[in-house]
py3Dmol code that shows the C-alpha trace and the ligand (Angstrom):
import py3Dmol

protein = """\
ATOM      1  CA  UNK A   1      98.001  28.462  65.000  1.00  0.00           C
ATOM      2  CA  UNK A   2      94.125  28.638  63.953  1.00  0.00           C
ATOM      3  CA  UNK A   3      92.924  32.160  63.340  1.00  0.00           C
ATOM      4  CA  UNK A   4      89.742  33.221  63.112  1.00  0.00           C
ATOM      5  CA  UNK A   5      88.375  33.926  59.286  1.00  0.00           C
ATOM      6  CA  UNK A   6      84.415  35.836  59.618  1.00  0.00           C
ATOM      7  CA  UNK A   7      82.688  36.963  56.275  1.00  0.00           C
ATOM      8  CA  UNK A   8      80.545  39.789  56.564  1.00  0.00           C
ATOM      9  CA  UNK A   9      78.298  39.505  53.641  1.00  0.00           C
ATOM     10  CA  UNK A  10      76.364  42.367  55.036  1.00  0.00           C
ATOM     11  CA  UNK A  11      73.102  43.544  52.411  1.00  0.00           C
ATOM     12  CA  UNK A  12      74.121  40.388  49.711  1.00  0.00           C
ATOM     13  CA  UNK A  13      73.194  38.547  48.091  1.00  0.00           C
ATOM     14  CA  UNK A  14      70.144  39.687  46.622  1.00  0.00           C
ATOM     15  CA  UNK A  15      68.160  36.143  47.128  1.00  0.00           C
ATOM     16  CA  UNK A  16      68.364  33.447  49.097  1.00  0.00           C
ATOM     17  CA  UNK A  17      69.595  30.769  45.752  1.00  0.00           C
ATOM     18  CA  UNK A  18      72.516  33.009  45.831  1.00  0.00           C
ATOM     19  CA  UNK A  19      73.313  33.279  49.323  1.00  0.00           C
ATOM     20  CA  UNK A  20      72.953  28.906  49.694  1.00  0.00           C
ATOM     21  CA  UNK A  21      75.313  28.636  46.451  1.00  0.00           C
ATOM     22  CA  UNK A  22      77.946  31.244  47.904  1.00  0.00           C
ATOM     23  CA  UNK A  23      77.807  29.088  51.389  1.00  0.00           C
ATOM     24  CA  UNK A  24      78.028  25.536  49.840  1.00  0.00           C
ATOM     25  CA  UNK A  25      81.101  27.082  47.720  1.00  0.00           C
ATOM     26  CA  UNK A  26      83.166  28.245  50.706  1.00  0.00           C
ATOM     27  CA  UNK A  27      85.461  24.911  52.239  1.00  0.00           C
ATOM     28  CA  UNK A  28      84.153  23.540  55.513  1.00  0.00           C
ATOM     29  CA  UNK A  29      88.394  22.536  55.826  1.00  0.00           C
ATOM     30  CA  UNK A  30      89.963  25.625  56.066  1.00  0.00           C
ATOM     31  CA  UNK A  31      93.452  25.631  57.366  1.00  0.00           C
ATOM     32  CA  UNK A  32      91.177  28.724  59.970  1.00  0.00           C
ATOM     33  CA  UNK A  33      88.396  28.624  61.821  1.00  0.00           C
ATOM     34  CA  UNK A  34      85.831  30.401  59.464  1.00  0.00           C
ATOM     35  CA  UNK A  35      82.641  32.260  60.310  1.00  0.00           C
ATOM     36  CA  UNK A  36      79.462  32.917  57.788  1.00  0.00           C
ATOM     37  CA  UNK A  37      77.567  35.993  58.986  1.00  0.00           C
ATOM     38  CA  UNK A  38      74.396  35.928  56.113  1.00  0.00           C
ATOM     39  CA  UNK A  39      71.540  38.580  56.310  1.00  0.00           C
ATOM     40  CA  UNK A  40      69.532  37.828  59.050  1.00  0.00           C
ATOM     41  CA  UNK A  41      66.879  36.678  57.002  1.00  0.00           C
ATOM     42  CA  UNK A  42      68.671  33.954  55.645  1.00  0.00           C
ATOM     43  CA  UNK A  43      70.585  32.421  58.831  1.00  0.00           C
ATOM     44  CA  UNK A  44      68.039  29.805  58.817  1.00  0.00           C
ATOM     45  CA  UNK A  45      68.796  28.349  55.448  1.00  0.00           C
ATOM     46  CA  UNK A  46      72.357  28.721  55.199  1.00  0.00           C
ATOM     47  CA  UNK A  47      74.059  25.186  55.810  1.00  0.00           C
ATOM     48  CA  UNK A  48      77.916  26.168  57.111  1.00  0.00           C
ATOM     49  CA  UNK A  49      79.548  24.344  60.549  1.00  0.00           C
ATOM     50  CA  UNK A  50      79.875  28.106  61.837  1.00  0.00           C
ATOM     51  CA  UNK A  51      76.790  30.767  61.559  1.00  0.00           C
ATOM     52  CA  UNK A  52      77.337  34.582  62.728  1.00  0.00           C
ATOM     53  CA  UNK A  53      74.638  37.717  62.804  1.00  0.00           C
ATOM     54  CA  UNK A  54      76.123  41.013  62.034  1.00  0.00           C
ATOM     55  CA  UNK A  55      73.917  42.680  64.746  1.00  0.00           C
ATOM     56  CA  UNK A  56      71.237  42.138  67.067  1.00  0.00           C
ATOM     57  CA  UNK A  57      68.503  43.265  69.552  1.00  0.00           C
ATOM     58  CA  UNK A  58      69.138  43.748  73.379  1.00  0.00           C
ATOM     59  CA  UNK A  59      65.380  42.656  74.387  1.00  0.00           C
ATOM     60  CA  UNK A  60      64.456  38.681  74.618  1.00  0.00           C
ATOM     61  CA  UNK A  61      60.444  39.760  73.811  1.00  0.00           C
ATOM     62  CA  UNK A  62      57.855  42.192  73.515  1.00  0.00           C
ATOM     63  CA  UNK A  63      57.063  45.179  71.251  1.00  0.00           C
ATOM     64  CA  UNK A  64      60.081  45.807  68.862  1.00  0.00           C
ATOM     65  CA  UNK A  65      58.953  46.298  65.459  1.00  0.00           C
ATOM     66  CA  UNK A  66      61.780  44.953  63.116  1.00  0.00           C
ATOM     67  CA  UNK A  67      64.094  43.818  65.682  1.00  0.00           C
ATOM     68  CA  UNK A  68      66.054  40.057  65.874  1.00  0.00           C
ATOM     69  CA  UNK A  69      66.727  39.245  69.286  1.00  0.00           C
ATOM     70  CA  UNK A  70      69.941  37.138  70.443  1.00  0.00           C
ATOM     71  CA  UNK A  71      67.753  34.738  71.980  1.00  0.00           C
ATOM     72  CA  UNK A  72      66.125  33.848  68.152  1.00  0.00           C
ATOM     73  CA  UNK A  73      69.744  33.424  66.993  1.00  0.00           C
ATOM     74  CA  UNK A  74      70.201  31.306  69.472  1.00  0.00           C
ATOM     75  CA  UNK A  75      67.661  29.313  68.471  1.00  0.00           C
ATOM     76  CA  UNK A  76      69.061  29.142  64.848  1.00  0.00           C
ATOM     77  CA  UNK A  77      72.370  27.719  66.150  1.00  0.00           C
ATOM     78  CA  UNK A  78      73.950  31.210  65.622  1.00  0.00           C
ATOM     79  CA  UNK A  79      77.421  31.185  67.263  1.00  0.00           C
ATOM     80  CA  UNK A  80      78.719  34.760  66.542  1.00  0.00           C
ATOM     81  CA  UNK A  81      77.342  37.791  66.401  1.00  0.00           C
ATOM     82  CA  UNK A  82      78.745  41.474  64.939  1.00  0.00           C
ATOM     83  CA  UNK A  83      78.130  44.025  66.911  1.00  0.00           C
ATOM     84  CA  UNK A  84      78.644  47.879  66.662  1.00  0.00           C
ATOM     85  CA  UNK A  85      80.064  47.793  62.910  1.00  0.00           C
ATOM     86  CA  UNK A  86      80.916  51.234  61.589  1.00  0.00           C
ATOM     87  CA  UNK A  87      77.508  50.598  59.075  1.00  0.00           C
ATOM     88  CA  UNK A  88      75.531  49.971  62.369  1.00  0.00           C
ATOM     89  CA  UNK A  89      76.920  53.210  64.632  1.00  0.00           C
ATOM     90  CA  UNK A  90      76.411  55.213  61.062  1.00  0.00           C
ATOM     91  CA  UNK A  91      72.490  54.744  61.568  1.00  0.00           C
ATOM     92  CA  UNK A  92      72.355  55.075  65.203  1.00  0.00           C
ATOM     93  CA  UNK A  93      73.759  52.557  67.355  1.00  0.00           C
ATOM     94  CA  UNK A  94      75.212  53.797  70.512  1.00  0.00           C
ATOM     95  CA  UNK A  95      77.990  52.730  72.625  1.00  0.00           C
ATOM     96  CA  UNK A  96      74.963  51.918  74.958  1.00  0.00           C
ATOM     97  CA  UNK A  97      73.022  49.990  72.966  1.00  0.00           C
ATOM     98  CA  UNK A  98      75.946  48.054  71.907  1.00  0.00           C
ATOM     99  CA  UNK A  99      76.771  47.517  75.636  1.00  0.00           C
ATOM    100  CA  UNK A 100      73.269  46.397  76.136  1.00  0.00           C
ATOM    101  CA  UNK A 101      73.699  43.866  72.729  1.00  0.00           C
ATOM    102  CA  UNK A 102      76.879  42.254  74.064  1.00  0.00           C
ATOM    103  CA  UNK A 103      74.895  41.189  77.659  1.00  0.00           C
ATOM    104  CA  UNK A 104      72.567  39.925  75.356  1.00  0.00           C
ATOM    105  CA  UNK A 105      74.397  38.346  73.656  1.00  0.00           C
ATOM    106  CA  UNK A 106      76.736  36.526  76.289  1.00  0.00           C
ATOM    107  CA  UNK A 107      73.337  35.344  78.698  1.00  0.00           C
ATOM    108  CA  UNK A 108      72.253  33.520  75.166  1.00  0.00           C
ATOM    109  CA  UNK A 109      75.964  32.030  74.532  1.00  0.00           C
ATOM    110  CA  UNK A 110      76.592  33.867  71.317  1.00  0.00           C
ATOM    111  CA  UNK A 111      79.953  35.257  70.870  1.00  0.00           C
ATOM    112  CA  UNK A 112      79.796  38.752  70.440  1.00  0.00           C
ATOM    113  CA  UNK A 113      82.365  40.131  67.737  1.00  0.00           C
ATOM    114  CA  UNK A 114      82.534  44.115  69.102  1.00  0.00           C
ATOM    115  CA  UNK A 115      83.601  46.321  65.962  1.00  0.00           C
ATOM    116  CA  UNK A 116      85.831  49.371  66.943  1.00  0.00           C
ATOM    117  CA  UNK A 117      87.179  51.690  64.644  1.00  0.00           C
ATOM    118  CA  UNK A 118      84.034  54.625  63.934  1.00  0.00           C
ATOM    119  CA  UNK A 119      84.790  57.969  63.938  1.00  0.00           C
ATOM    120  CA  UNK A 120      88.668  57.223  63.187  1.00  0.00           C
ATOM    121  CA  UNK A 121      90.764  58.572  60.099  1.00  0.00           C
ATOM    122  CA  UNK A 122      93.662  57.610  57.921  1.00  0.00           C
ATOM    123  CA  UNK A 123      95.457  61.114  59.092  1.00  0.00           C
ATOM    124  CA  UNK A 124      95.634  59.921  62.748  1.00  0.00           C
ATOM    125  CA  UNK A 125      98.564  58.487  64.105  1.00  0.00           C
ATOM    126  CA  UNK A 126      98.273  55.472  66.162  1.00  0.00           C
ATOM    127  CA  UNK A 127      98.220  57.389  69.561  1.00  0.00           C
ATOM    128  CA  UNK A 128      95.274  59.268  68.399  1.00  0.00           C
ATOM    129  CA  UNK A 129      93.437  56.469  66.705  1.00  0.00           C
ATOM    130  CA  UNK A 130      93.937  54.317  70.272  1.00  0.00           C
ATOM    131  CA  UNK A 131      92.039  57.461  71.997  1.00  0.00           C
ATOM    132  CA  UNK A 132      89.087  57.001  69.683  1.00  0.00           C
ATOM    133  CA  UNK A 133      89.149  53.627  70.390  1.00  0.00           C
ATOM    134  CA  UNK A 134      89.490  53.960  74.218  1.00  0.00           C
ATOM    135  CA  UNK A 135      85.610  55.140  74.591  1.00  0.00           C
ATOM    136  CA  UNK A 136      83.860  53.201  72.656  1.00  0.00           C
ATOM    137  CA  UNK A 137      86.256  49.759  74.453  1.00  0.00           C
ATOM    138  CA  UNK A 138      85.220  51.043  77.621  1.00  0.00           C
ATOM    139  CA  UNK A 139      81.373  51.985  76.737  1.00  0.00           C
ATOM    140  CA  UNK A 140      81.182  49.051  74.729  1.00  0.00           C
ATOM    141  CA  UNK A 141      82.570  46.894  77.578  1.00  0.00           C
ATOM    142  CA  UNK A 142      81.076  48.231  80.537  1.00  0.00           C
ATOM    143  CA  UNK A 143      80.302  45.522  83.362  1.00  0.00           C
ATOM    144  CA  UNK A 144      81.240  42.646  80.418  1.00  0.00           C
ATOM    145  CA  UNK A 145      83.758  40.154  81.112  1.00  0.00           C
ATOM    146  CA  UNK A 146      85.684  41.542  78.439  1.00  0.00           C
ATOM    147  CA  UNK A 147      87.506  37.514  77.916  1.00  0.00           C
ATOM    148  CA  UNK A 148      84.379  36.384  76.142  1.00  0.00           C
ATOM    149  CA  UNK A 149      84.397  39.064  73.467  1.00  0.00           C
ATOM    150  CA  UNK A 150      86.628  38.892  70.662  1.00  0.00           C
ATOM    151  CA  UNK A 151      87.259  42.626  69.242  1.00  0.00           C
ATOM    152  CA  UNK A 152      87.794  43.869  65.842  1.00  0.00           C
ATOM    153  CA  UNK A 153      89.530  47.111  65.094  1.00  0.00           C
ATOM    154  CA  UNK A 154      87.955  48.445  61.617  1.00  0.00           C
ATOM    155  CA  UNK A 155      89.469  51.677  60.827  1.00  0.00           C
ATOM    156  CA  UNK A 156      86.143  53.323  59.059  1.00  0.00           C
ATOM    157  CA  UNK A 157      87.970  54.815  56.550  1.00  0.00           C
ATOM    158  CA  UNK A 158      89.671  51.004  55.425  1.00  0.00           C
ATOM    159  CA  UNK A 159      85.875  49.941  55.231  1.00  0.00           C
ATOM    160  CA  UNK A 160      85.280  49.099  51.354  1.00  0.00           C
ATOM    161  CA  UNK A 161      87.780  51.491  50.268  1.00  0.00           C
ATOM    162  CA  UNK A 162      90.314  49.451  48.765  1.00  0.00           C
ATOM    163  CA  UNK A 163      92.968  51.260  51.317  1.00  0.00           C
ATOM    164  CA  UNK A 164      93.509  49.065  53.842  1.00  0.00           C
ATOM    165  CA  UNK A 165      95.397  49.666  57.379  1.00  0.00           C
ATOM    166  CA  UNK A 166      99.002  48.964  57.379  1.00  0.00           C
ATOM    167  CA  UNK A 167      99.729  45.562  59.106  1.00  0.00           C
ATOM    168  CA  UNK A 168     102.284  47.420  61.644  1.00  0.00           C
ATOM    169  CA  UNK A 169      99.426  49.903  62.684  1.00  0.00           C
ATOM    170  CA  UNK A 170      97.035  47.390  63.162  1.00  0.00           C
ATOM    171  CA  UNK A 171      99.329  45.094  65.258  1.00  0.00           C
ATOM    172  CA  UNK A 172     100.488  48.210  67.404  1.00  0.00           C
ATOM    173  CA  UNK A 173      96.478  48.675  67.674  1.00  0.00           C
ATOM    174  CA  UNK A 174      95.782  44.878  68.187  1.00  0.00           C
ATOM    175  CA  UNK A 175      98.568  44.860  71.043  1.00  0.00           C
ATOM    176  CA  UNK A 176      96.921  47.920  72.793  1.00  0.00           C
ATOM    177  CA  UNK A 177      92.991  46.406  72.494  1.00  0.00           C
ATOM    178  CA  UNK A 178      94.688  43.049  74.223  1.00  0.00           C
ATOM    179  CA  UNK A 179      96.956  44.292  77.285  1.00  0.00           C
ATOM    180  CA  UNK A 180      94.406  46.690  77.915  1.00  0.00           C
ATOM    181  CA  UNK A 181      91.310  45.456  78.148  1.00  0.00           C
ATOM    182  CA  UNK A 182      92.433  41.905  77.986  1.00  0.00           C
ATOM    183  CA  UNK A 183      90.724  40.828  75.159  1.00  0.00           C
ATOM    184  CA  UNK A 184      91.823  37.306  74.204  1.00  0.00           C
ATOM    185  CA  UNK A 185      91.417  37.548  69.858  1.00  0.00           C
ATOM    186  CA  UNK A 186      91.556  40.954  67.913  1.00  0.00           C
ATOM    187  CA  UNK A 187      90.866  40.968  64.429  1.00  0.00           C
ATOM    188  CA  UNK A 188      91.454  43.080  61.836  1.00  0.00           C
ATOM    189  CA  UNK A 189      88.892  44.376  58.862  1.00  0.00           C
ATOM    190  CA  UNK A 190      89.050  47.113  56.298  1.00  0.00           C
ATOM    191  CA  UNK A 191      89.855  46.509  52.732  1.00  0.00           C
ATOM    192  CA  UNK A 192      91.325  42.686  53.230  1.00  0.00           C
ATOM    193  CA  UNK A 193      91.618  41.026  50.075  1.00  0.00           C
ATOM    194  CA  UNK A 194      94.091  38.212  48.940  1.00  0.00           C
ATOM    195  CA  UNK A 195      96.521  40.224  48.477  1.00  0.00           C
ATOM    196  CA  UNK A 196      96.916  41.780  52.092  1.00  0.00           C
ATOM    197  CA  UNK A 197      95.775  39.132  54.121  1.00  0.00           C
ATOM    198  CA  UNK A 198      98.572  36.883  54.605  1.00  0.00           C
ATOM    199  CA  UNK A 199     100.516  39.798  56.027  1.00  0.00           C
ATOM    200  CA  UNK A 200      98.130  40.741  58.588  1.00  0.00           C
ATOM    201  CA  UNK A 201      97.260  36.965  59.657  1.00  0.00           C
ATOM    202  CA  UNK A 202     101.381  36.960  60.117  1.00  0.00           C
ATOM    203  CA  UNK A 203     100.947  39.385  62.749  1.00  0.00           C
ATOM    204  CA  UNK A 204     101.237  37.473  66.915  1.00  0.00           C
ATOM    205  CA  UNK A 205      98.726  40.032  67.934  1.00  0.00           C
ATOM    206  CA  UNK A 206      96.451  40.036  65.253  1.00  0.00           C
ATOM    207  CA  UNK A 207      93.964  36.777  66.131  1.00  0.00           C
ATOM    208  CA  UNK A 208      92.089  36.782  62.557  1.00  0.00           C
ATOM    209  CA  UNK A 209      90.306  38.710  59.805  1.00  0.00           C
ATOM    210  CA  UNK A 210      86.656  40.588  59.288  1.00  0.00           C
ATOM    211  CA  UNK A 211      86.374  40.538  55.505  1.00  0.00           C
ATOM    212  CA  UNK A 212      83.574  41.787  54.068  1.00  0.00           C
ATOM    213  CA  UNK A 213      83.290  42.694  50.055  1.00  0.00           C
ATOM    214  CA  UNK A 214      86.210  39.775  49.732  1.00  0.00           C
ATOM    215  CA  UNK A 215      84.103  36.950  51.290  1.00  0.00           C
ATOM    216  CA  UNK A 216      81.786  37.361  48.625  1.00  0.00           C
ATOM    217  CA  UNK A 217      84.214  35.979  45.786  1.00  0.00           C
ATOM    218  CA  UNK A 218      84.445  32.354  46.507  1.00  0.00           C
ATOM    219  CA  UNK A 219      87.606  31.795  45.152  1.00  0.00           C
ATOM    220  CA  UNK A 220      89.262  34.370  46.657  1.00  0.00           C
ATOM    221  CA  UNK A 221      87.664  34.053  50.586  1.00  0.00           C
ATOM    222  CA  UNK A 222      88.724  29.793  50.309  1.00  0.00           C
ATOM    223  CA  UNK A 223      92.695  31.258  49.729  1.00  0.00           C
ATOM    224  CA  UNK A 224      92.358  33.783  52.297  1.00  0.00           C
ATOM    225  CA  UNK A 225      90.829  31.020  54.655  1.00  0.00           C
ATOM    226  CA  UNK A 226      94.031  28.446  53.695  1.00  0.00           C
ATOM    227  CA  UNK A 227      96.364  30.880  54.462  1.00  0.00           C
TER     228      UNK A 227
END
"""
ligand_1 = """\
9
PGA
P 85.457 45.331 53.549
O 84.426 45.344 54.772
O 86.294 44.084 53.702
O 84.595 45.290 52.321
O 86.276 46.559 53.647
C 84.825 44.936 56.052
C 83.673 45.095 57.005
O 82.872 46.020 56.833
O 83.532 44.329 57.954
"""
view = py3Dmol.view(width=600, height=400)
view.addModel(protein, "pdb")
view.setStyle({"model": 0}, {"cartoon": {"style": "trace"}})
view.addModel(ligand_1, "xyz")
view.setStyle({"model": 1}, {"stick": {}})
view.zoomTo()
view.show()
C-alpha cells in the first residue's frame, strides 16, 4: 500500500534556483505519495504534483504583520500543511493556536499534518511518552473531526539528531495516536534517513514518513520515496 512520503525542507535552501533544482530533481513516480513542503516564500514557484506549508496563520485577513494565512495557500494550490512542529512550539506556538490553525486549515481544504512529539525525551518509556502526547492530541484536536488530520509523532529529541526512534516504539505510539483519537494516517519523523526508513514504512500502523534534513539530498529522498 501507498504511504505517505512529506519533505520538510524547513529554512533551505538559501535561494529560490536552489529550491526549483532540488524540486525538479525529486521523481513525480514514486512508488509513495510524496509531499514538498518549501519555505513559504517559495510555494509559488515550486513546480511538484503535491505542495505542503510547514505552518500557517489562523486569521483569513486583517492586521497580522508577517503572517501566511491558509486561505493564501489555498490559493497557491497548497494541499498540506505542517502544523505545531517541535521548531514551531519552540518559539511559541500553543496547543491553542495550533487548534485554531487546524480549523483553518480544514474550512480552506488543506490537510493539516499535526506534529506531536514536544516536550518528550529519549529516557521515557512509551507509557510516559503517550501522556505527553495525550494533551497536546486533545488540545490540538479540540472540536476537529480528528479523520481529516493526519498526525505525526516526532519525538523532539529524534529531530536532526541522527538518533532516531526505534520502529517498535513508534508503531506502539502510532497504534495508540490511531485507536484513540481515530486518526486515519500517523507518520513518523526524527532522524529518517535511507538507512532507517524502510523499517519504519514496514510498520501496519505507521501510514508514512516526515523527513526533514534527508529530503534535502536528492538521491537519497527518491530511494526513500521507492521504498
Ligand atoms: P529530521 O527532521 O528528519 O532532520 O530529523 C524531521 C522534522 O523536523 O520534521
Amino acid at each position: 500500500m501507498k504511504k505517505l512520503i512529506i519533505a520538510n525542507w524547513k529554512l533551505k535552501p538559501s535561494t529560490l534556483k536552489d529550491a526549483q533544482g532540488l524540486a525538479a530533481s525529486i521523481s513525480v513516480k514514486a512508488k509513495n505519495t510524496v509531499v514538498l513542503c518549501p519555505p513559504t516564500i517559495y510555494l509559488s514557484q515550486i513546480d511538484y504534483p503535491n505542495l505542503g506549508a510547514q505552518d500557517c496563520f489562523w486569521q483569513e485577513k486583517g492586521a497580522f504583520t508577517g503572517q501566511t494565512s491558509a486561505l493564501q495557500l489555498k490559493d497557491l494550490g497548497v494541499k498540506y500543511c505542517i502544523i505545531g512542529h517541535s521548531e514551531r512550539r519552540a518559539v511559541g506556538d500553543s496547543d491553542g493556536m495550533i487548534n485554531f490553525k487546524i480549523r483553518a486549515l480544514l474550512e480552506n481544504k488543506i490537510i493539516p499534518v499535526l506534529c506531536v512529539g514536544f516536550g518528550t525525551t529519549v529516557e521515557q518509556d512509551d507509557l510516559e511518552v503517550v501522556d505527553v502526547l495525550r494533551g497536546q492530541l486533545a488540545a490540538g484536536l479540540k472540536d476537529i473531526d480528528a479523520s481529516k488530520v493526519i498526525v505525526a509523532y516526532e519525538p523532539v529529541w529524534a529531530i536532526g539528531t541522527g538518533k532516531n526512534a526505534s520502529c517498535e516504539h513508534a508503531e506502539k505510539v502510532a497504534i495508540f495516536i490511531r485507536n484513540k483519537y481515530k486518526i486515519p494516517k500517523v507518520l513518523y519523523g526524527g532522524s529518517v534517513n535511507v538507512g532507517n526508513a524502510a523499517e519504519f514504512l514496514r510498520q501496519p500502523n505507521i501510514g508514512g514518513l516526515l523527513v526533514g534534513g534527508a529530503s534535502l539530498n536528492a538521491k537519497e529522498f527518491n530511494s526513500i520515496i521507492n521504498m
